[in-house]
N, CA, C and O atoms as a DFTB+ gen file, in Angstrom:
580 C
 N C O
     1  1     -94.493      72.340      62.428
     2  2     -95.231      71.558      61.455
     3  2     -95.236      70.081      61.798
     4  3     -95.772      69.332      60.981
     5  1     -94.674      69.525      62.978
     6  2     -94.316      68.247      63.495
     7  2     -94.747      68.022      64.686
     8  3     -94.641      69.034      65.377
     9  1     -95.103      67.308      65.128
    10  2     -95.316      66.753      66.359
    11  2     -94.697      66.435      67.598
    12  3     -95.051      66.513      68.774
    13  1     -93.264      65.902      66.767
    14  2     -92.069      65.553      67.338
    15  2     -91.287      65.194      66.367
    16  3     -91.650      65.106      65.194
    17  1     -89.513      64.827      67.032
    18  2     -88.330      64.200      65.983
    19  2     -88.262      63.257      66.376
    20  3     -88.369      63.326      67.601
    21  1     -88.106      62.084      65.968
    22  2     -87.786      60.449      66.503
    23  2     -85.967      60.554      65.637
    24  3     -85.402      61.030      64.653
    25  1     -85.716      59.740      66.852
    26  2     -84.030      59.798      66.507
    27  2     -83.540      57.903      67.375
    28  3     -83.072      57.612      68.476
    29  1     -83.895      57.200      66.374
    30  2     -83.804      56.388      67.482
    31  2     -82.379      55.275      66.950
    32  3     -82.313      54.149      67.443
    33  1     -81.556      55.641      66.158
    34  2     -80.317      55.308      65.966
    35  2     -79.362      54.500      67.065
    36  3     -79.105      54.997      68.161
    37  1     -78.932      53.375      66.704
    38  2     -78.301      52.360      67.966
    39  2     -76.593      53.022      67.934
    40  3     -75.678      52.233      68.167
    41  1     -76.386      53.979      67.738
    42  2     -75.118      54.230      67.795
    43  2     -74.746      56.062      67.408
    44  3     -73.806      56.570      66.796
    45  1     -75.801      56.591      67.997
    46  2     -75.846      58.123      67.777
    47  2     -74.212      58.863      68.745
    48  3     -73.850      58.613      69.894
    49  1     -73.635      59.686      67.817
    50  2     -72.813      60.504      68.642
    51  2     -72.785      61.580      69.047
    52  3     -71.909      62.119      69.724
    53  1     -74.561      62.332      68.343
    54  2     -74.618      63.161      68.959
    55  2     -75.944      63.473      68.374
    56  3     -76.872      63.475      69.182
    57  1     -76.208      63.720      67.223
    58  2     -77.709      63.880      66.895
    59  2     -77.799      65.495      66.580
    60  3     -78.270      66.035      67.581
    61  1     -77.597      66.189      65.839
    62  2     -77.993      67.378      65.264
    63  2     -79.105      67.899      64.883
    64  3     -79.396      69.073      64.654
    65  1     -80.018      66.460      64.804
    66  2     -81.376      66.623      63.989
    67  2     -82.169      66.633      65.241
    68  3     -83.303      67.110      65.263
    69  1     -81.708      66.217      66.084
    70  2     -83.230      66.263      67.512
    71  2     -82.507      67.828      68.110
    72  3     -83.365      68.685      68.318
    73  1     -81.337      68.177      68.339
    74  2     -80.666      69.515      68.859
    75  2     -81.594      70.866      68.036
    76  3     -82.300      71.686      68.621
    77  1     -81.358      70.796      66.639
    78  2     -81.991      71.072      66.317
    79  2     -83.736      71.595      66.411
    80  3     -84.124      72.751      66.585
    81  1     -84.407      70.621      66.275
    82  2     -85.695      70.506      66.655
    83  2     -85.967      70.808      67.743
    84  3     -86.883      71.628      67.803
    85  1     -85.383      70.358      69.065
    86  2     -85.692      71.359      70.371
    87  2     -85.080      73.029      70.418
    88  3     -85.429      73.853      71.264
    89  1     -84.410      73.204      69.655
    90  2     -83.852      75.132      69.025
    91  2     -85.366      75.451      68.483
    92  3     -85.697      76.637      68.472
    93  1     -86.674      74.083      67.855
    94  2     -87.558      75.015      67.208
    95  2     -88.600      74.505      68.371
    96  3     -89.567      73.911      67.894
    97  1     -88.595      74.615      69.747
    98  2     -89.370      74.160      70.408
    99  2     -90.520      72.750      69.950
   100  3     -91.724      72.676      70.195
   101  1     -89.785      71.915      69.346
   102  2     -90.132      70.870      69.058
   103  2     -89.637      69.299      69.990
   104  3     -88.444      69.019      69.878
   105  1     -90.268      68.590      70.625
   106  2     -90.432      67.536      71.670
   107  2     -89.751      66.451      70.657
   108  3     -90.203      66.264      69.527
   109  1     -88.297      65.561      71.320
   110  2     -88.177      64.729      70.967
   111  2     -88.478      62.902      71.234
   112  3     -88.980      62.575      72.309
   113  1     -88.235      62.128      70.495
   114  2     -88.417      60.509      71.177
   115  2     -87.072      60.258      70.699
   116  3     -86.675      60.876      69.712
   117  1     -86.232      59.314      71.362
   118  2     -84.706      59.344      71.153
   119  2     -84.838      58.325      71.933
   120  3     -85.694      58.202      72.809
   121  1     -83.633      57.228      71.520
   122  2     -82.466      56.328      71.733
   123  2     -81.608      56.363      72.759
   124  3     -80.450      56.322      72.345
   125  1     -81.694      56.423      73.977
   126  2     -80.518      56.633      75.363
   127  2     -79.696      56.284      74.946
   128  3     -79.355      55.167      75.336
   129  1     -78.668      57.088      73.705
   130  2     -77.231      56.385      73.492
   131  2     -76.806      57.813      73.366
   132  3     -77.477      58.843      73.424
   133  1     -75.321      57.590      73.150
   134  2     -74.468      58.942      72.812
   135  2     -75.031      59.961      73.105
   136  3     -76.085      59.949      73.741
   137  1     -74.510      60.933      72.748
   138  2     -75.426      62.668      73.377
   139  2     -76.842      63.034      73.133
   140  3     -77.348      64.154      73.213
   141  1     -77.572      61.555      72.727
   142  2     -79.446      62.301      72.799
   143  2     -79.464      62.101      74.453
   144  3     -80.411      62.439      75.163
   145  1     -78.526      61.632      74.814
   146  2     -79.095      61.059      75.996
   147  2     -78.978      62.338      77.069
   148  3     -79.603      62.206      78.121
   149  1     -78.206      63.579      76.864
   150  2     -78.166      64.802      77.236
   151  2     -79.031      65.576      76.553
   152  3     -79.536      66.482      77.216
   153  1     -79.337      65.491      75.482
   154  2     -80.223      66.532      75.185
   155  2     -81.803      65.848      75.235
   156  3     -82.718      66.410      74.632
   157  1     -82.017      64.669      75.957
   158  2     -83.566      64.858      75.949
   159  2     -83.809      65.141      77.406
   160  3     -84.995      65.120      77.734
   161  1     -83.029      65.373      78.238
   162  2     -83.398      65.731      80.021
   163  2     -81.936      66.699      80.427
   164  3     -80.804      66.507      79.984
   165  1     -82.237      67.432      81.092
   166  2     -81.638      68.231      82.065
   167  2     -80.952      67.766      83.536
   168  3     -80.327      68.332      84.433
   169  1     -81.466      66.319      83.234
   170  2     -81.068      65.657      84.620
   171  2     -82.723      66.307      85.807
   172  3     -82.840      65.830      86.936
   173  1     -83.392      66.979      85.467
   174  2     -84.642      67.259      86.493
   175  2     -86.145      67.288      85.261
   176  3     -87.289      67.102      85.675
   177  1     -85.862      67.524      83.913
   178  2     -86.902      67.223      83.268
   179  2     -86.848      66.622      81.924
   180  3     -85.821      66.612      81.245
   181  1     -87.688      66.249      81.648
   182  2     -87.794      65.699      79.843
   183  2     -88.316      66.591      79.405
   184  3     -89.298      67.255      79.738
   185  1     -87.021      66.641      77.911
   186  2     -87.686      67.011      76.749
   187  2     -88.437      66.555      75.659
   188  3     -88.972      67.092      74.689
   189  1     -88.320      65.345      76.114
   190  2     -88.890      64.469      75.075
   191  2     -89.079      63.302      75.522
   192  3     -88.667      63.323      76.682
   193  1     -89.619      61.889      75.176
   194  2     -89.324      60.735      75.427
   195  2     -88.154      59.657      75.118
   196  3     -87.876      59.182      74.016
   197  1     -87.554      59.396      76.330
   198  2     -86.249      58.641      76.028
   199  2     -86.720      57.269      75.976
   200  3     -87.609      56.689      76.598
   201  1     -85.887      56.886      75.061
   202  2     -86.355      54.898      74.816
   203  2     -85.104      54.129      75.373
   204  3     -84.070      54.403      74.765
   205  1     -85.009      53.471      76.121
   206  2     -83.991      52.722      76.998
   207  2     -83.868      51.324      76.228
   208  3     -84.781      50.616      75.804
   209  1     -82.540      51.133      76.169
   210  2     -82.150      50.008      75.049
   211  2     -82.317      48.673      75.952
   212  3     -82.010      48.457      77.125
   213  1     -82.887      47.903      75.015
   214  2     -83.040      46.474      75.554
   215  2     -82.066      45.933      75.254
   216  3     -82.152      44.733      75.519
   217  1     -80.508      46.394      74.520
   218  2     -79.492      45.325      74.083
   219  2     -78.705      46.158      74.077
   220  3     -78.965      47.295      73.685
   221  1     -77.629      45.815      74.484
   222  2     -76.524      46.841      74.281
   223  2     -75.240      46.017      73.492
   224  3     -75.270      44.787      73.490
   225  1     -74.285      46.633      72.925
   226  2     -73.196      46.035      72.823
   227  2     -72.142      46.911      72.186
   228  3     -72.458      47.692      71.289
   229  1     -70.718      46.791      72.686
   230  2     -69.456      47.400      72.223
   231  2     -69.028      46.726      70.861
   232  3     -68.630      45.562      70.853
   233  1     -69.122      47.518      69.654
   234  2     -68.397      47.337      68.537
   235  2     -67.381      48.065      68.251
   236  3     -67.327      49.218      68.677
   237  1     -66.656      47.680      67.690
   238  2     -64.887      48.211      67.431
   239  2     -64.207      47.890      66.275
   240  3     -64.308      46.734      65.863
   241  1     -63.459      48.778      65.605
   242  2     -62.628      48.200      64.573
   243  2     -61.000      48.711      65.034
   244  3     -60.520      49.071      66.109
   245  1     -60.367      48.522      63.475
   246  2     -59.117      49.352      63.633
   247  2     -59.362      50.681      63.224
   248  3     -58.447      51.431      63.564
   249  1     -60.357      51.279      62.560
   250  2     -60.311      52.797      62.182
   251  2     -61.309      53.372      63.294
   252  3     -61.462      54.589      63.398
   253  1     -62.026      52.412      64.174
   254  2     -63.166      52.988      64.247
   255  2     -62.891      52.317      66.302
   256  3     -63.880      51.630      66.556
   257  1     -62.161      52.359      67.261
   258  2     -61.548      51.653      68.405
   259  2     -63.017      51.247      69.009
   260  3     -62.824      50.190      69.609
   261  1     -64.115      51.535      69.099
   262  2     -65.211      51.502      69.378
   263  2     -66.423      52.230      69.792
   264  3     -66.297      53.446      69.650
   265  1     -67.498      51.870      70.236
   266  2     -68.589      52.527      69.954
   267  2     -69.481      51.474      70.276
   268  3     -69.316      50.303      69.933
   269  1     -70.751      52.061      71.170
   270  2     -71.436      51.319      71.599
   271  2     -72.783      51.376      70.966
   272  3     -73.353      52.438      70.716
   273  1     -73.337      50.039      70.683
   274  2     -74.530      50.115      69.912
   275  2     -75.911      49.809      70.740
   276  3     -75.901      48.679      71.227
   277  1     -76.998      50.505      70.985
   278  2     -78.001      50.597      72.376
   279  2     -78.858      50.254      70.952
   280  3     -78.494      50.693      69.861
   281  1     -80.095      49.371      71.144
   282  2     -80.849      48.795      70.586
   283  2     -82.447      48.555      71.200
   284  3     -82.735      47.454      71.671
   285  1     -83.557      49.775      71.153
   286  2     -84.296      49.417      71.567
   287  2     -85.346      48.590      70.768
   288  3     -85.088      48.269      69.608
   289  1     -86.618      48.207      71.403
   290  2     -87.481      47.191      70.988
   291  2     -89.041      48.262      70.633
   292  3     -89.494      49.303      71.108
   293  1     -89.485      47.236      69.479
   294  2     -90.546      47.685      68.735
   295  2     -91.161      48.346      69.561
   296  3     -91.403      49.549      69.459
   297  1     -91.626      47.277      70.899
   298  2     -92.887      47.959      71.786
   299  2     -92.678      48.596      72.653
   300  3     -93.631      48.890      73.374
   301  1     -91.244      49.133      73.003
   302  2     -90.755      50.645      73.370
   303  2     -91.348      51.968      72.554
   304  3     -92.098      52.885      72.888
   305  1     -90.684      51.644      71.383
   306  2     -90.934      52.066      70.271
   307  2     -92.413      52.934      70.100
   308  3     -92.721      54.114      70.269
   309  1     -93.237      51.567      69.626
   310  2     -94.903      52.304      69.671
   311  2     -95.288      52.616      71.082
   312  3     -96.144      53.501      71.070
   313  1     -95.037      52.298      72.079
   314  2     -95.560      52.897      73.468
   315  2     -95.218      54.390      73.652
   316  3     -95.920      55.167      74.299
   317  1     -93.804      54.793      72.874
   318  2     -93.219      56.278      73.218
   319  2     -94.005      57.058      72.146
   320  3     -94.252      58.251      72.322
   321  1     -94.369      56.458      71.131
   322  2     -95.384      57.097      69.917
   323  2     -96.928      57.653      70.703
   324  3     -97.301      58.775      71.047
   325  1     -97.416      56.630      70.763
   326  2     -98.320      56.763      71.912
   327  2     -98.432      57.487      73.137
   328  3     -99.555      57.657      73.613
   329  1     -97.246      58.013      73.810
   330  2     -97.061      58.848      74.984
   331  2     -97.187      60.213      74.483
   332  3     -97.614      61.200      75.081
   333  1     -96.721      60.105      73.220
   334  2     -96.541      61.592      72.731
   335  2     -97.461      62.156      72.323
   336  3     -97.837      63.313      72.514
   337  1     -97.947      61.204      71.627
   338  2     -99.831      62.038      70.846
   339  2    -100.463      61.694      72.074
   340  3    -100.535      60.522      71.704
   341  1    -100.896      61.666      73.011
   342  2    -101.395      61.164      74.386
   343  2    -101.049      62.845      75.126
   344  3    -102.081      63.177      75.709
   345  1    -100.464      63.442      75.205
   346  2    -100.271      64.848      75.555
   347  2    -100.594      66.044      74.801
   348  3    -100.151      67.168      75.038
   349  1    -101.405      65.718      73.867
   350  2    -101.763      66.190      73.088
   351  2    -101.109      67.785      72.411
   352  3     -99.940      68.003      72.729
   353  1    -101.574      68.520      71.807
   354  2    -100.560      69.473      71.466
   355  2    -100.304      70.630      72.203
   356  3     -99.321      71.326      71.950
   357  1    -101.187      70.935      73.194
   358  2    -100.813      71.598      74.285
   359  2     -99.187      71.385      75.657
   360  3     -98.396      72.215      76.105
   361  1     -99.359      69.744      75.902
   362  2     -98.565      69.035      76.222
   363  2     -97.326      68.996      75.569
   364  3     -96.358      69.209      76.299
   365  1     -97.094      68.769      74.322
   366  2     -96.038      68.587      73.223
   367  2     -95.244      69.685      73.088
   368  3     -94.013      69.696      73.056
   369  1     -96.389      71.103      72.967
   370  2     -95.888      72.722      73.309
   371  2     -95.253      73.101      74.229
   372  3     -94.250      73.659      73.783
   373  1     -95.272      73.117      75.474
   374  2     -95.163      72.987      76.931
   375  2     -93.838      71.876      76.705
   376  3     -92.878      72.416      77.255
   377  1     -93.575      71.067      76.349
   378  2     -92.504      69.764      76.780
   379  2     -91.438      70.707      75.588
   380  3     -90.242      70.751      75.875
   381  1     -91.860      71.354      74.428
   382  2     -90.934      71.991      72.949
   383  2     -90.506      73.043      73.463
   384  3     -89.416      73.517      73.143
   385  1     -91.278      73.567      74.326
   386  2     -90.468      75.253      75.163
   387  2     -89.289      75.047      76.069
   388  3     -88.176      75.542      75.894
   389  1     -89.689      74.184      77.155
   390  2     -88.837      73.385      77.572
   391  2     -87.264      73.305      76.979
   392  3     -86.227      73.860      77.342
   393  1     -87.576      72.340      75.878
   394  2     -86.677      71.550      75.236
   395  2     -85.652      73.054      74.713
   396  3     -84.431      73.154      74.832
   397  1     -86.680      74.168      74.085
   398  2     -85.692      75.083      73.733
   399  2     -84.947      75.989      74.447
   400  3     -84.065      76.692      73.954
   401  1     -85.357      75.987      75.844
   402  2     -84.997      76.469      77.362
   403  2     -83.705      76.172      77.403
   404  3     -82.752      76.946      77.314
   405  1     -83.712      74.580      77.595
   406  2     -82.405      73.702      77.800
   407  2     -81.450      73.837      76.433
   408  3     -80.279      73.675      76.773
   409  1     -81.544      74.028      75.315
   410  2     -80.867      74.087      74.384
   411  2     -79.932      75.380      74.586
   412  3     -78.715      75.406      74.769
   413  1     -80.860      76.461      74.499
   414  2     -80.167      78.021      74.915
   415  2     -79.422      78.145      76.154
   416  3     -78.586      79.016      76.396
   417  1     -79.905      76.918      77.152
   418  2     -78.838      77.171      78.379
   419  2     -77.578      76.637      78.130
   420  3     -76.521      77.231      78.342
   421  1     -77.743      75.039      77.490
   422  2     -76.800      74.016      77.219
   423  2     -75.685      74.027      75.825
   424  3     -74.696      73.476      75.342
   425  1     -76.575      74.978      75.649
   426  2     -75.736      74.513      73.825
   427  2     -75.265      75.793      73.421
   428  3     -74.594      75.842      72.391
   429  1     -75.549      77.059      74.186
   430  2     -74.788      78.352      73.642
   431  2     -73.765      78.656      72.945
   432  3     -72.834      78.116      73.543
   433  1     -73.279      79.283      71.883
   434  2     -71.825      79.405      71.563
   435  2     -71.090      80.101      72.555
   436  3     -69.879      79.941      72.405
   437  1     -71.481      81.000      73.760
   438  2     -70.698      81.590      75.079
   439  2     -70.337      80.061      75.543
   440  3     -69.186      79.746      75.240
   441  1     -71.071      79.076      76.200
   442  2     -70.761      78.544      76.803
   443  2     -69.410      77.392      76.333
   444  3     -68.454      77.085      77.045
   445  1     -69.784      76.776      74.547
   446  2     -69.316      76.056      73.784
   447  2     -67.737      76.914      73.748
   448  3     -66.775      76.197      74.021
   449  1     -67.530      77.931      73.527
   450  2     -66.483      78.678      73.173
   451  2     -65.786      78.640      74.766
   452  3     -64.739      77.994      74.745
   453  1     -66.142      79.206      76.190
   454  2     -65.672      78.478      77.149
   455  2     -64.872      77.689      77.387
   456  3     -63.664      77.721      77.619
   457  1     -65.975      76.588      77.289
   458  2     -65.524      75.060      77.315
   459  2     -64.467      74.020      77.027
   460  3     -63.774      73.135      77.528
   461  1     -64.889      74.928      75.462
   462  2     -63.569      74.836      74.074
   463  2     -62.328      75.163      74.452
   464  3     -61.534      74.226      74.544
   465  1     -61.872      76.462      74.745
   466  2     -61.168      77.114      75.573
   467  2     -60.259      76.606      76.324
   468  3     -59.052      76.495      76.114
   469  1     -60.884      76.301      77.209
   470  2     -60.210      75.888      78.727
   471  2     -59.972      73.814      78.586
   472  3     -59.129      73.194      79.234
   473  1     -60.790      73.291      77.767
   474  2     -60.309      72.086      77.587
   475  2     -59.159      72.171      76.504
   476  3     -58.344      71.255      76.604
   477  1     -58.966      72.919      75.670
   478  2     -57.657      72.975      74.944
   479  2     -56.416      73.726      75.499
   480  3     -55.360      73.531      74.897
   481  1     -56.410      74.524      76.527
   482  2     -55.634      75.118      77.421
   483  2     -55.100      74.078      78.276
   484  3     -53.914      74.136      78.604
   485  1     -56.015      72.916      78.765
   486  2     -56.063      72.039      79.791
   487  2     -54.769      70.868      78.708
   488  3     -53.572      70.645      78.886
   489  1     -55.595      70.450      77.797
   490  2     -54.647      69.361      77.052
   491  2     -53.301      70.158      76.692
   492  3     -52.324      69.502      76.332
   493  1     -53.235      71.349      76.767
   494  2     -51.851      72.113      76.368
   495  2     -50.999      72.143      77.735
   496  3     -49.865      71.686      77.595
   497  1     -51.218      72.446      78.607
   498  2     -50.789      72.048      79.758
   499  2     -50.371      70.699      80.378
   500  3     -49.372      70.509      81.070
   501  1     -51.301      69.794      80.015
   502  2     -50.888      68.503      80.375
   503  2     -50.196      67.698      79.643
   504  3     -49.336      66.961      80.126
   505  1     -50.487      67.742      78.384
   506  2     -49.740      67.071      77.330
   507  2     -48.568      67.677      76.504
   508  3     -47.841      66.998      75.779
   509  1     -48.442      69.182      76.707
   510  2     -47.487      69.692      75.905
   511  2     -47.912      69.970      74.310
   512  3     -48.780      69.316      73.731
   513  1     -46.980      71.289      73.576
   514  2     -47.457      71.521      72.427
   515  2     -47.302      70.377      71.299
   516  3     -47.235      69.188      71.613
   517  1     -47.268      70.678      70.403
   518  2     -46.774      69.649      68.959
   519  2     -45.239      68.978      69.143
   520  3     -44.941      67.794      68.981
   521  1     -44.417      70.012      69.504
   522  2     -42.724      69.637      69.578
   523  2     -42.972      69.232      70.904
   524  3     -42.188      68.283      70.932
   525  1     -43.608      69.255      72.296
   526  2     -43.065      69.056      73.616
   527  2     -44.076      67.840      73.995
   528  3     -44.164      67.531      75.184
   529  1     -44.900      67.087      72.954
   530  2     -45.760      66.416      73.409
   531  2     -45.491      65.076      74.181
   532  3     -44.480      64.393      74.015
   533  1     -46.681      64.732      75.186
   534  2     -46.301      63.524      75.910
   535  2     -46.528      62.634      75.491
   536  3     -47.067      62.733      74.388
   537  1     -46.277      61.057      76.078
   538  2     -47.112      60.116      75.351
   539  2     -47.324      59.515      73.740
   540  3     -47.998      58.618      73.235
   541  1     -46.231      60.666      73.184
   542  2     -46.147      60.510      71.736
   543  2     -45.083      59.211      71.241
   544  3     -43.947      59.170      71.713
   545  1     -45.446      58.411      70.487
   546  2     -44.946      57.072      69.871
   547  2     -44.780      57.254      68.538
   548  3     -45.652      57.016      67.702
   549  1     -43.257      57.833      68.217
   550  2     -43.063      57.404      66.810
   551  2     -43.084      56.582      65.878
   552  3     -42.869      56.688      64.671
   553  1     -43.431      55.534      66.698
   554  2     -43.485      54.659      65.629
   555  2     -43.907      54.628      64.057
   556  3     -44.966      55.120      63.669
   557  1     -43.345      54.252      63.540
   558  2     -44.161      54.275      61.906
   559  2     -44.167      52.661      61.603
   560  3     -43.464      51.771      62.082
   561  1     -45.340      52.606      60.522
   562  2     -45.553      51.614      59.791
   563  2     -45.003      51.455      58.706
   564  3     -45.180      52.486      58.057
   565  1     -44.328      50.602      58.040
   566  2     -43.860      51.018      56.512
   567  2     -43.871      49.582      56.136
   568  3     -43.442      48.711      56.892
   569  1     -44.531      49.266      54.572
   570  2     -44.571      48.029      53.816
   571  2     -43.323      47.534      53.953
   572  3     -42.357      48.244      54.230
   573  1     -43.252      45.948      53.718
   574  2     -41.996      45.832      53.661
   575  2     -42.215      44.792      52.608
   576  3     -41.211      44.234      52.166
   577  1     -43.199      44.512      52.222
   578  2     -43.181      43.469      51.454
   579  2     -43.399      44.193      49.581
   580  3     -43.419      43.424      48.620
């Protein structure tokens, strides 16, 4: 019922709503930040149009250690609008099949469960369980005032 998802957020960590939309063979326009930046290419094709930030910058707190904020410009912006209705809906179809190609290869629960797997096997091995852990700093904080 869409054309495309625009996701163009300066600080995305992952984007559910464009993942999504390429699961319904739907073409995204996205923000080269955090993980749209994997789910709009395969590394050999686009799924969508990526918008490349004209500003970048590292923000950080104490709850939050940091996170980078990618900031593109208006006339990125309407030019990627324009690219998209410019392929008209044949084009858009063709780029949404695609997109759901790469989703079913990339985003499987076989593969996710894997992954999952063997990187928590990996940190159990290297770091040790709860009682044997490395790197661990007891320290505590406590008011004193």
């Amino acid at each position: 019922m869409v054309d495309c998802t625009i996701n163009i957020s300066d600080a995305e960590g992952f984007g559910l709503a464009t993942l999504e939309s390429l699961s319904c063979n739907t073409p995204i326009i996205v923000n080269m930040t955090g993980g749209l930046q994997e789910q709009v290419t395969n590394g050999v094709e686009m799924f969508g149009i990526p918008l490349y930030p004209t500003s970048k910058a590292v923000i950080g707190s104490q709850s939050v250690p940091y996170i980078y904020e990618d900031r593109i410009s208006k006339e990125h912006f309407f030019s990627a609008m324009d690219k998209m209705m410019a392929l008209g809906k044949k084009g858009r179809t063709n780029m949404g099949t695609k997109g759901r190609q790469h989703v079913l290869e990339s985003y499987n629960f076989e593969n996710f469960n894997k992954t999952w797997v063997e990187y928590m096997l990996k940190v159990h091995e290297e770091e040790g369980s709860w009682e044997t852990r490395k790197k661990y700093n007891g320290i505590r904080f406590k008011e004193v005032a």
